[in-house]
C-alpha positions in Angstrom: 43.5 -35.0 -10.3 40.6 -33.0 -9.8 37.3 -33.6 -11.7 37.1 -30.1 -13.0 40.8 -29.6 -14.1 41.8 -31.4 -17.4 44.9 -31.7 -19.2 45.7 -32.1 -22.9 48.3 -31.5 -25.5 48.4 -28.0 -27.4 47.7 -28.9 -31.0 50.5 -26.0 -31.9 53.6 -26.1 -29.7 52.8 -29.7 -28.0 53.2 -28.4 -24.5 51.2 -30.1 -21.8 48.1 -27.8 -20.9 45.9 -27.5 -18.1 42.4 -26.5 -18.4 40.1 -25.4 -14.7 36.4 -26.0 -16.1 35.4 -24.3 -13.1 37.3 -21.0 -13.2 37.8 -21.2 -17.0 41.5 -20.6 -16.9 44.5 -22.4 -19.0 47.7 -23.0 -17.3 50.9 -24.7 -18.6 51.9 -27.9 -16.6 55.5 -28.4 -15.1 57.6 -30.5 -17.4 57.8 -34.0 -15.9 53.7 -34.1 -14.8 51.6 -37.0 -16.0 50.9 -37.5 -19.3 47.9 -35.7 -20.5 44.8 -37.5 -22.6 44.3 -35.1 -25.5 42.0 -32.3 -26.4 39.5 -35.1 -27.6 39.5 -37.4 -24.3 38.7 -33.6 -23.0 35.9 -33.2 -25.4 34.6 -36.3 -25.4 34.8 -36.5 -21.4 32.6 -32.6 -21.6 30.0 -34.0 -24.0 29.7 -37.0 -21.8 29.2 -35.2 -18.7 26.4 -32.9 -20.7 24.6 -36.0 -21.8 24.3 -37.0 -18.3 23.4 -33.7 -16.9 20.4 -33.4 -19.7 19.3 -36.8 -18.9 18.9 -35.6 -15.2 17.2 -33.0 -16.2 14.7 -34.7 -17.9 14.3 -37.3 -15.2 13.4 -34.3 -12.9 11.2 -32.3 -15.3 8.9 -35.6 -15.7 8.9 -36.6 -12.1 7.4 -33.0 -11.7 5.2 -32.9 -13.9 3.9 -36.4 -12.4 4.0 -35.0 -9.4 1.8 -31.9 -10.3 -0.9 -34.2 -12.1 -0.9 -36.1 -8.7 -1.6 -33.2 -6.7 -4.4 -31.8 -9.4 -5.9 -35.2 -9.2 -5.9 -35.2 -5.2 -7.7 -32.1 -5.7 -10.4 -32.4 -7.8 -11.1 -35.8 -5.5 -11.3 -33.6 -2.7 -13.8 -30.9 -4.1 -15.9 -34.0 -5.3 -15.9 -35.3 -2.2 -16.9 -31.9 -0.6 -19.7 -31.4 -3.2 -21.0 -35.1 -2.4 -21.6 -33.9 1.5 -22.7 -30.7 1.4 -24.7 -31.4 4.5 -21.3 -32.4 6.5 -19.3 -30.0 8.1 -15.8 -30.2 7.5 -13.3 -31.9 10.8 -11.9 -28.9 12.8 -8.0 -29.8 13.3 -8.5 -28.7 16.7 -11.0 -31.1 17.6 -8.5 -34.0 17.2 -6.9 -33.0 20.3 
């Protein structure tokens, strides 16, 4: 089945559902399909998946912000440095060559 499509009993009539996530559409399934897991498996398998996804989230926003204090920190080195040898020109790329 497909990770964004979920089945799951109607609480009223009993009738096997189908829920898309992705285009937010409910379709009745064919009789004789699988059996579905319930609205709460559904639920439970949503909140799940939004746990995760915060998680990540807050992974990425603190490897950022690490990653910002690391280049502020290279920074300030380098104007240091440059204020240290004021006499020294700074190295023309091009002279590399």
């Amino acid at each position: 089945m497909v990770k964004n499509v979920h089945r799951f009993a109607c609480p009223c009539c009993k009738k096997t559902l189908e829920f898309d996530a992705r285009t937010a559409k409910v379709r009745p399934v064919p009789t004789g399909a699988d059996t579905p897991g319930g609205l709460d498996d559904l639920l439970a398998s949503h909140k799940h998946e939004s746990e995760r996804l915060g998680d990540v989230f807050e992974r990425a926003a603190k490897d950022q912000a690490g990653q910002s204090r690391r280049y502020d920190d290279l920074l300030s080195e380098a104007i240091e440095d440059a204020r240290k040898n004021k006499d020294e020109a700074p190295r023309n790329p091009f002279d590399l060559e």
